[in-house]
LUMTORLO-995596 format. One line per 5 residues: number of its first residue (from 0); their letters; for each residue x negated, y, z of C-alpha. Coordinates in steps of 0.5 Angstrom, whole numbers, plus 500, padded with zeros to 3 digits. Each point is the difference from the previous one (the first is absolute). Layout:
NUM	A	X:Y:Z; ...
# end
This chain:
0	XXXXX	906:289:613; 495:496:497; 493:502:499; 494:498:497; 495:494:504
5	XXXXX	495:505:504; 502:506:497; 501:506:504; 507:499:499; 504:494:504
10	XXXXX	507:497:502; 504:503:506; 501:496:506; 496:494:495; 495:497:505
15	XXXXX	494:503:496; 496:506:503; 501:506:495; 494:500:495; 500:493:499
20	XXXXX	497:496:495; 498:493:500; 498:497:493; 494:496:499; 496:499:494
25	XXXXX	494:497:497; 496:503:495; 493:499:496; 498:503:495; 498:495:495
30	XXXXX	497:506:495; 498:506:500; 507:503:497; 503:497:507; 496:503:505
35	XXXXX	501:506:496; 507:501:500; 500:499:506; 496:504:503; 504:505:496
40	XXXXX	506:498:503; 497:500:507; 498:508:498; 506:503:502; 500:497:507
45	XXXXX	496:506:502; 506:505:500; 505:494:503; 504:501:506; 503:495:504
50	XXXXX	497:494:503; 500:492:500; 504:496:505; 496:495:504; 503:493:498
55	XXXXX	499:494:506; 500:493:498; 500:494:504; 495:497:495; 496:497:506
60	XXXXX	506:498:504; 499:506:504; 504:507:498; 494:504:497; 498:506:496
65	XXXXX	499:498:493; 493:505:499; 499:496:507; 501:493:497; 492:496:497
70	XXXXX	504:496:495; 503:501:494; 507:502:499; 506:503:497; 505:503:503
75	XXXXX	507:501:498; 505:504:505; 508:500:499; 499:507:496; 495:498:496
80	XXXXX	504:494:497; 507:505:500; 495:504:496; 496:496:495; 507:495:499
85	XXXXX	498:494:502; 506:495:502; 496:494:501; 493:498:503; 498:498:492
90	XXXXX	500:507:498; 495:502:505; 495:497:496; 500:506:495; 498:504:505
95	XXXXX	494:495:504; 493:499:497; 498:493:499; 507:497:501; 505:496:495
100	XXXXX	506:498:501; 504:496:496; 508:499:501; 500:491:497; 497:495:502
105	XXXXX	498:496:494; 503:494:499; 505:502:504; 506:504:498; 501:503:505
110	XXXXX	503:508:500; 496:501:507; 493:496:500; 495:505:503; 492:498:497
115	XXXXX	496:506:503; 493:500:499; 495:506:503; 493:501:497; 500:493:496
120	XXXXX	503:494:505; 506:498:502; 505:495:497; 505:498:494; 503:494:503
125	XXXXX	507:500:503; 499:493:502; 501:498:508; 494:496:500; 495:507:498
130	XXXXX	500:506:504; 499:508:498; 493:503:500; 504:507:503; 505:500:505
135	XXXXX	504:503:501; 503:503:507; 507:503:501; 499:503:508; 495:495:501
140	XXXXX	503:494:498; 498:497:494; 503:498:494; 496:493:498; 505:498:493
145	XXXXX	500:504:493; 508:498:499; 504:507:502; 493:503:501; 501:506:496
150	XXXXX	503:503:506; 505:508:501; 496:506:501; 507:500:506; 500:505:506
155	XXXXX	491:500:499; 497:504:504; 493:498:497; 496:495:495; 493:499:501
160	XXXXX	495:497:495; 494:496:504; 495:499:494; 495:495:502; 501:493:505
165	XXXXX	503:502:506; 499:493:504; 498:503:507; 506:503:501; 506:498:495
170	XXXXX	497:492:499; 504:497:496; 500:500:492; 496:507:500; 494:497:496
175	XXXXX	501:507:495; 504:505:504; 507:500:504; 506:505:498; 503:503:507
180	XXXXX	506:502:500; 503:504:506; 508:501:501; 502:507:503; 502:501:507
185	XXXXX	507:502:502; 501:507:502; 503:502:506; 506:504:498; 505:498:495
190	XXXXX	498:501:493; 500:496:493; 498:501:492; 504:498:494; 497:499:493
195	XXXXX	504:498:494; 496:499:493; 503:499:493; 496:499:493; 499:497:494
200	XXXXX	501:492:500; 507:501:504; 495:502:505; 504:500:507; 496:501:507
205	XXXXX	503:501:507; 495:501:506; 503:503:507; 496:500:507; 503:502:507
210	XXXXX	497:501:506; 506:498:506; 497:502:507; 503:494:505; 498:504:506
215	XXXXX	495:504:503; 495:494:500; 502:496:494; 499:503:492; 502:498:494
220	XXXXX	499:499:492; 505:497:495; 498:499:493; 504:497:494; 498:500:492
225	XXXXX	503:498:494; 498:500:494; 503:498:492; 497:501:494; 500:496:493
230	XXXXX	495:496:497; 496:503:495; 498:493:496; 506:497:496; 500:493:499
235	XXXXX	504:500:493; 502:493:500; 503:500:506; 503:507:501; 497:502:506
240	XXXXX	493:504:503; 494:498:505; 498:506:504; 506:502:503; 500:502:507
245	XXXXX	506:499:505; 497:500:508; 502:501:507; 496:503:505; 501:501:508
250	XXXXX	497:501:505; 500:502:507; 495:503:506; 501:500:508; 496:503:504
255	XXXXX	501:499:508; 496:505:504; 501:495:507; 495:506:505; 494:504:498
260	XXXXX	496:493:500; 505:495:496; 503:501:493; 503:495:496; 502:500:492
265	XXXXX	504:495:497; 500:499:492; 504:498:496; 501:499:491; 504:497:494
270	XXXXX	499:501:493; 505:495:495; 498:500:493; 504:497:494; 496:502:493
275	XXXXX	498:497:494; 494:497:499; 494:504:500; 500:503:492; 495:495:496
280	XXXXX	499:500:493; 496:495:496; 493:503:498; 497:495:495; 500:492:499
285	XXXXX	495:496:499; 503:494:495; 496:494:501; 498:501:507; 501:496:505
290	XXXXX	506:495:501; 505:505:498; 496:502:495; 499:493:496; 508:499:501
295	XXXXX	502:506:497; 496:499:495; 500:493:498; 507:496:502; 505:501:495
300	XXXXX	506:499:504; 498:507:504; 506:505:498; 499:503:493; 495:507:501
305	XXXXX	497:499:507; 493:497:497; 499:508:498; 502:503:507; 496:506:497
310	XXXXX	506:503:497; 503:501:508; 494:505:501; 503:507:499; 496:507:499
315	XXXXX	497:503:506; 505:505:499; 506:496:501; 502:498:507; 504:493:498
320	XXXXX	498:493:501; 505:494:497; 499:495:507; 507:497:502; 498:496:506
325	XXXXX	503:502:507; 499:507:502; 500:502:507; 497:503:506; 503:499:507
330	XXXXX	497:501:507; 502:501:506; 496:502:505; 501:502:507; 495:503:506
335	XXXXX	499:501:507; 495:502:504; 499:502:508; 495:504:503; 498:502:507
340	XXXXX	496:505:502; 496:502:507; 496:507:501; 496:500:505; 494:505:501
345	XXXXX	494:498:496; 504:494:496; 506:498:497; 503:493:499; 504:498:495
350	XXXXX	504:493:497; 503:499:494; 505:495:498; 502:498:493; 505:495:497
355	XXXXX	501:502:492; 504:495:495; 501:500:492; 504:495:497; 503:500:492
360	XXXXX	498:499:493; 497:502:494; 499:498:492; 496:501:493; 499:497:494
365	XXXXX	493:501:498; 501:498:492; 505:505:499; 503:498:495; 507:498:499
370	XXXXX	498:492:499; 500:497:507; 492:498:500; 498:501:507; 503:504:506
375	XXXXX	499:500:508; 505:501:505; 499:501:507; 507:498:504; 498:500:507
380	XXXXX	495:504:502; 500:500:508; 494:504:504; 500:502:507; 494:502:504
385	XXXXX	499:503:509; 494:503:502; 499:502:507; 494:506:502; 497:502:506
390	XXXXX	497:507:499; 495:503:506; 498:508:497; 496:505:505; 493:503:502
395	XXXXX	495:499:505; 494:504:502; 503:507:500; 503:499:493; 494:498:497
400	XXXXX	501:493:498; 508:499:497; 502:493:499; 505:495:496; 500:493:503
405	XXXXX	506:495:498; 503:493:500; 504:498:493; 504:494:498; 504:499:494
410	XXXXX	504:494:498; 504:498:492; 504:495:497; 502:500:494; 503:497:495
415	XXXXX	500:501:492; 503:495:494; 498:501:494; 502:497:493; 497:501:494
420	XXXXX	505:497:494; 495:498:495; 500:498:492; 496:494:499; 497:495:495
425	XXXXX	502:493:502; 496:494:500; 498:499:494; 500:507:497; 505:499:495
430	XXXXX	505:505:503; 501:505:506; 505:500:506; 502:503:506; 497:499:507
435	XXXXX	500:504:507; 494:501:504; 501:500:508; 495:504:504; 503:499:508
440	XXXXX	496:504:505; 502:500:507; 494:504:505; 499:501:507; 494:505:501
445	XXXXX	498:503:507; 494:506:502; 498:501:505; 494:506:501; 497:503:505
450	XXXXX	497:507:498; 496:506:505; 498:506:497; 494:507:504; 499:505:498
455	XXXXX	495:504:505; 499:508:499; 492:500:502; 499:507:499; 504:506:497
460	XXXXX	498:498:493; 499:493:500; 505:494:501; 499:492:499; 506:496:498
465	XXXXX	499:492:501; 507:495:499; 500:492:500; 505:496:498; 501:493:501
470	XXXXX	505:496:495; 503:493:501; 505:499:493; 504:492:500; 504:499:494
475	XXXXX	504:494:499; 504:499:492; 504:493:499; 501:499:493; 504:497:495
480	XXXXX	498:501:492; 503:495:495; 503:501:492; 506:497:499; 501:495:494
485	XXXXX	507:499:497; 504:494:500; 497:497:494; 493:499:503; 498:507:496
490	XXXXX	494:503:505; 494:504:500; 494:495:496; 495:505:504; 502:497:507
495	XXXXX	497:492:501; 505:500:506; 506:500:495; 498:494:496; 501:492:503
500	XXXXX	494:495:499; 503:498:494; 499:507:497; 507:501:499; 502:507:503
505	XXXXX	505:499:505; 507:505:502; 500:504:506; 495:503:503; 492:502:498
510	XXXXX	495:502:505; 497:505:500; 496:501:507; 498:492:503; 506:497:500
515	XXXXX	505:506:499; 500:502:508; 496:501:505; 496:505:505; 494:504:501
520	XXXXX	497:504:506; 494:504:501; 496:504:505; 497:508:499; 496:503:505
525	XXXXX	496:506:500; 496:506:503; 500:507:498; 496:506:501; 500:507:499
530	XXXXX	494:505:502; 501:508:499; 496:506:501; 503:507:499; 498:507:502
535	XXXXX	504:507:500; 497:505:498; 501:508:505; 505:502:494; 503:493:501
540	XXXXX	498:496:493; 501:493:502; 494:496:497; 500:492:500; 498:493:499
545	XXXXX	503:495:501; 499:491:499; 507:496:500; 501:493:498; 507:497:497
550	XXXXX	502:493:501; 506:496:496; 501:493:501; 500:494:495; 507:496:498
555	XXXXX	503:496:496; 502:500:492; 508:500:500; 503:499:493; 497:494:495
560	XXXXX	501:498:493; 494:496:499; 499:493:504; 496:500:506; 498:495:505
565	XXXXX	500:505:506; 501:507:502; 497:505:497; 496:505:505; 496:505:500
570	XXXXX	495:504:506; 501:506:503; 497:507:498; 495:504:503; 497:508:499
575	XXXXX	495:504:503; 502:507:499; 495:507:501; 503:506:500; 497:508:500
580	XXXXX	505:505:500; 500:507:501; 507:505:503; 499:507:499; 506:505:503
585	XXXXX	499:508:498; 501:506:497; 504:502:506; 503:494:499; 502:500:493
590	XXXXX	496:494:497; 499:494:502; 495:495:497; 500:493:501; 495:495:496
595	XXXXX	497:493:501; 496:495:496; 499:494:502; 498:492:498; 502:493:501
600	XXXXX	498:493:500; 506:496:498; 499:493:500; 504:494:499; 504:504:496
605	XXXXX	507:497:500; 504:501:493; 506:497:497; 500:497:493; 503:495:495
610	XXXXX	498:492:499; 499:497:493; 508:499:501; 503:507:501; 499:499:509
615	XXXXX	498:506:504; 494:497:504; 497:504:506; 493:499:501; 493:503:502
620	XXXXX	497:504:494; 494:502:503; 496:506:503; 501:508:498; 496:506:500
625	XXXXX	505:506:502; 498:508:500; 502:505:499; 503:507:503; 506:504:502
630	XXXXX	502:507:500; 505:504:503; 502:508:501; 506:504:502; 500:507:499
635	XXXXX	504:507:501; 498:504:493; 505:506:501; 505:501:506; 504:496:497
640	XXXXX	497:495:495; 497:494:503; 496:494:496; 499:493:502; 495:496:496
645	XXXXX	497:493:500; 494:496:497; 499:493:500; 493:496:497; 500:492:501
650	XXXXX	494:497:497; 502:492:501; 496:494:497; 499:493:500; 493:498:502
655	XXXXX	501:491:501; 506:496:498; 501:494:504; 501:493:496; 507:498:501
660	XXXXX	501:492:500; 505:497:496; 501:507:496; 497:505:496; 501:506:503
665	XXXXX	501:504:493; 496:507:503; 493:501:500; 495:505:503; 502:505:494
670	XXXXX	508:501:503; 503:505:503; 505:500:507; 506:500:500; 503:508:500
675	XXXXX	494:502:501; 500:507:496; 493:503:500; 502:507:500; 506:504:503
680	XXXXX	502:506:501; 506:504:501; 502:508:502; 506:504:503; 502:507:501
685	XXXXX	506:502:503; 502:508:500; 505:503:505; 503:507:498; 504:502:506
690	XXXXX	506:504:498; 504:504:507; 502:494:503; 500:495:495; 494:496:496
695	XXXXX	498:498:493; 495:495:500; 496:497:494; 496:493:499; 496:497:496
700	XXXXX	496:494:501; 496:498:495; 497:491:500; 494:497:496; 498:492:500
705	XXXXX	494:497:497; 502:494:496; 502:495:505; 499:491:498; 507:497:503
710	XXXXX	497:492:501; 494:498:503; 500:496:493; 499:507:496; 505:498:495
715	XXXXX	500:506:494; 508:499:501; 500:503:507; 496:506:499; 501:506:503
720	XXXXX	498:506:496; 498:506:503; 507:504:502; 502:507:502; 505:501:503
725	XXXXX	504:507:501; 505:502:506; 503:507:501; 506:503:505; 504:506:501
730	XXXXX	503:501:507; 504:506:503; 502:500:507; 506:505:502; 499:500:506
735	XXXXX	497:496:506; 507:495:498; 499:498:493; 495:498:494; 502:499:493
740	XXXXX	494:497:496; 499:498:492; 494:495:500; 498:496:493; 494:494:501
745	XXXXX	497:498:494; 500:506:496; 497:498:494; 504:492:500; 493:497:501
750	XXXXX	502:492:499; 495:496:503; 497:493:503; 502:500:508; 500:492:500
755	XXXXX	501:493:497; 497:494:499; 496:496:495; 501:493:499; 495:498:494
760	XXXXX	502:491:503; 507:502:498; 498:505:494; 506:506:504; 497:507:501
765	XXXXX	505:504:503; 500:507:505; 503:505:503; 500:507:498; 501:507:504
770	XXXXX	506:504:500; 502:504:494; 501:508:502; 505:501:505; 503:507:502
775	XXXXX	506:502:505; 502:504:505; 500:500:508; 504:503:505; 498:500:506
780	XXX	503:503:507; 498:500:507; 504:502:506
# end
């Protein structure tokens, strides 16, 4: 039987201890009426029986007590993500403070394009040229591309959210935070769980998981998913939809038990998507803006009805869009990875392999309209990175100082070629023709770090934790960047490459970097420290402070409109962090409180933007001031009711603007970042009746977000309005064996801004909106 998360109640023969919960959340008070109703919320606690299960995370790269951990994190175990119904790791920002995840990366198309931001930083651009500001980690191999980012909660043992720069120890990419997620380990005898789920949109899910021991020293675990579902965007010119999901997942895991001192894993993951793109609809036009905008409104030879693409806006209500261009998003993506372990008596040695590799397509059509305008398409996108990790964990000195050291090299290449079909004005402004803009980027990168953190126990209270992180990033981008002009010498008149001394424009190709091709390498090279002071307390409250710096690399701009005479490239990012917190576990075990507050200085901020002719641009906005607060609580209020509730604050702004040459950077000290809510706030409760030997469960989670600005730009097309989001479930369990749940998400239809872009060069403003209400059934069965 299924049971409520760190309720007195839990599943027979699960791997969770009776009396387990494990739900995190953040509260601050904002107000006066907040703190009250929670104070009146947590008055029940007194009479509640039952207690909190210990959670361990590997937060630290060590197996630790999450009370026992002196950094920020949220922790979500395998029954909490069942419970709470997550199916992706994008659902756990419902329930994390200080976290936003958007499932499209702008100017894309992509179904899967992972944009993840913690408390202000992170990274909209899915280019191969630009990185995440959080990394995500998948059993200690990290992911380094958006493309097919937005991965399955399959087979999970625990998702950790690490808020803050992790860069002692994770490194790469982790200038905001990192997402670890951990698989579950194969048990030792013969055991398996199916679940099928079926909901509206011709909702079809299939999930199985089987654990198959090969012996007395080698385990394993077997994990398959499907998932189908319609879209929910139609486009009514064509008769299809965007926002469908069709996807197959596998993975599997075995662990090899050599001796009592070797152990080796072998890893191994294929997930196949073939969806539509990503469900876009036309949010505004700017007639008049830009090249397009000029076009449309002053070329008689431009198809009746395009220079007023307003009348393509549908109602906010309405989930269409006219767009005709290609539709699609197809990724395969395949991984390996080996790990040898070596336990000796006061240290462990461990290596890490992996090898992962992504391949496919994707496509949009940004003016939504039924007119070919302007679309991008992406056929042949190829990225495969390998990465080695030398690991040394252990203790010194009776256990007083504990120890992580390490040596990291990762490599990638890729390669991606975009084109952009366009709609242009001739020379002479007398007319408008077709034209293809070709962005060709082929990279090779390498990193190779080497990282040591302490921590020494000086007393029973007091504990000092410094870190040291030594990173070396070399990135290499070979290019070619051109605009075609047809055959009767029609070009674009903007670029001095495509006009012969005569000044006669010339048929073939127009540049748009130098001579069209070329290439361009740099080098990054940066220490990072880290400084804690933490004290437990006799009743085991845990006080800390901590100092950590983030480090992100520079790189090279990959997608050009306007003509240039080099390679545009911008420098790395640097944060100084400090962080206090306090973790508080009591009332015989029945409430558990985290809080932290922290400020930052971010600096050379990178952001992405668009040229006076419609090209996304990355370039160094300046230095941010950020604060703010977390707040996390669990509790049992009654025998069987337990409430999670979680609180977020971010208070982020610019104090310097950098002058960027050759452009006008359209921001200014009064702008807001991107994905950057002030205010979040969310709170669950799960009851459990028990009923002889079956259960009823209920749950309802509840989510709210502060106005969120989707572009650095703060375009009043991509505004995010402040949202509320309502989730509820119904679980009875017959028995240990079967689960039958009725679960609805969005209640109330809330429809809003997840992401988008607006392209004020090319006069197009389009987003992406959030799935309507959806509601189903799963069957769920265990052997």
């Amino acid at each position: 039987m299924n049971a409520i998360e760190g309720g007195v109640y839990t599943p027979a023969g699960s791997q969770y201890s009776k009396a387990s919960p494990t739900i995190k959340t953040t509260a601050a008070p904002l107000s006066a009426a907040i703190t009250s109703a929670v104070l009146m919320t947590l008055m029940p606690l007194a009479n509640a029986q039952g207690s909190l299960e210990e959670v361990i995370v590997t937060a630290q790269k060590t197996e630790e007590s999450l009370q026992d951990t002196p950094i920020a994190v949220s922790a979500f175990t395998s029954m909490a993500i069942e419970n709470k119904g997550i199916d992706n790791i994008a659902q756990v920002a419902n329930f994390a403070p200080n976290l936003v995840f958007d499932t499209t990366s702008p100017v894309s198309g992509l179904s899967s394009g992972a944009v993840v931001y913690i408390r202000g930083i992170g990274n909209t651009d899915f280019s191969l040229t630009t990185d995440p500001g959080v990394g995500t980690y998948v059993d200690g191999v990290y992911m380094s591309r958006s493309a097919g980012g937005v991965l399955d909660v399959l087979d999970v043992e625990r998702i950790e959210v690490l808020r803050g720069p992790q860069g002692t120890l994770f490194g790469r990419n982790t200038i905001g935070g990192a997402i670890n997620i951990t698989s579950r380990k194969p048990a030792d005898e013969f055991q398996g769980k199916v679940d099928l789920t079926l909901g509206n949109d011709s909702r079809q899910d299939v999930k199985a998981a089987f654990d198959i021991p090969m012996g007395d020293s080698i385990r394993s675990a077997w994990a398959f998913s499907s998932k189908k579902r319609d879209g929910y965007v139609q486009r009514v010119s064509v008769g299809d939809e965007l926002g469908d999901e069709e996807k197959l997942s596998f993975r599997g895991n075995i662990i090899y038990e050599l001796n009592d001192q070797w152990d080796f894993a072998l890893n191994l993951d294929y997930t196949d998507i073939n969806e539509s793109s990503a469900a876009s609809a036309l949010l505004g036009f700017t007639a008049g803006a830009g090249v397009v905008g000029y076009a449309l409104a002053n070329f008689s030879d431009i198809p009746s009805g395009i220079a007023d693409l307003s009348q393509y806006i549908p109602r906010r209500a309405e989930d269409i869009t006219y767009a005709t261009g290609k539709s699609g998003t197809k990724l395969e993506i395949q991984g390996a990875a080996f790990i040898a372990n070596y336990h000796a008596e006061n240290f462990d040695l461990k290596y890490t392999f992996a090898d992962r590799e992504t391949e496919g397509e994707f496509n949009r059509d940004p003016d939504n309209s039924p007119h070919a305008i302007t679309e991008t398409r992406n056929p042949d996108y190829q990225h495969e990175q390998t990465s080695h990790e030398f690991q040394i964990s252990g203790s010194l000195l009776d256990d007083k100082i504990k120890y992580v050291g390490g040596l990291y090299y990762f490599e990638e290449q890729g390669t991606d070629n975009v084109f952009v079909d366009v709609f242009l004005p001739t020379p002479d402004l007398s007319a408008g023709f077709p034209a293809t803009i070709n962005n060709y980027a082929d990279v090779d990168n390498t990193s190779e770090a080497a990282y040591l953190q302490l921590s020494w126990q000086l007393n029973d209270v007091f504990s000092i934790t410094t870190g040291l992180r030594h990173t070396r990033d070399e990135k290499f981008f070979r290019y070619t960047q051109y605009i075609g002009a047809d055959d009767q010498g029609n070009g674009y008149p903007f670029f001095p490459g495509a006009v012969n001394e005569d000044g006669v424009f010339t048929a073939g190709l127009a540049p748009l970097v130098g001579n069209g091709s070329g290439q361009a390498r740099d080098t990054f090279e940066q220490n990072n420290y880290k400084l804690g002071m933490d004290a437990t307390l006799e009743d085991g409250t845990l006080l800390y402070y901590s100092f950590s710096q983030g480090f992100k690399s520079g790189g090279f701009v990959l997608r050009y409109v306007e003509a240039v005479d080099e390679v545009r490239t911008f420098e790395p990012e640097t944060l100084d962090s400090h962080e206090i917190g306090i973790k508080w576990q009591g009332w015989d075990d029945r409430l558990r409180v985290n809080a932290a507050a922290y400020w930052s200085d971010y600096e050379d901020v990178q952001v992405t933007f668009f040229d006076s002719l419609g090209g996304p641009v990355t370039a160094n906005a300046g230095v941010v001031d950020i604060k703010g607060l977390e707040f996390e609580v669990t509790a049992i209020l009654y025998e069987n009711l337990q409430m999670d509730m979680a609180y977020g604050y971010t208070d982020a702004s610019y104090d310097q603007i950098n002058p960027i040459e050759g452009l006008s950077l359209t921001i200014d000290e009064n702008a807001k970042l991107v994905n950057t809510p002030e205010h979040s706030f969310n709170l669950g409760f799960e009851y459990l009746i028990p009923l002889e030997s079956n259960e009823l469960a209920f749950r309802v989670d509840y989510r709210y977000t502060d106005e969120i600005h989707n572009d650095s730009q703060n375009s009043r097309f991509l505004l995010e309005q402040a949202n509320e989001l309502w989730n509820a479930s119904v679980r009875y369990s017959l028995g240990d064996e079967i689960d039958l749940v009725l679960f609805a998400k969005n209640l109330k239809d809330e429809r809003y801004i997840e992401s988008g872009d607006s392209n004020f060069g090319l006069g197009f403003h389009e987003g992406n909106f959030n799935r309507p209400r959806e509601y189903g059934l799963t069957l769920r069965y265990r052997f």
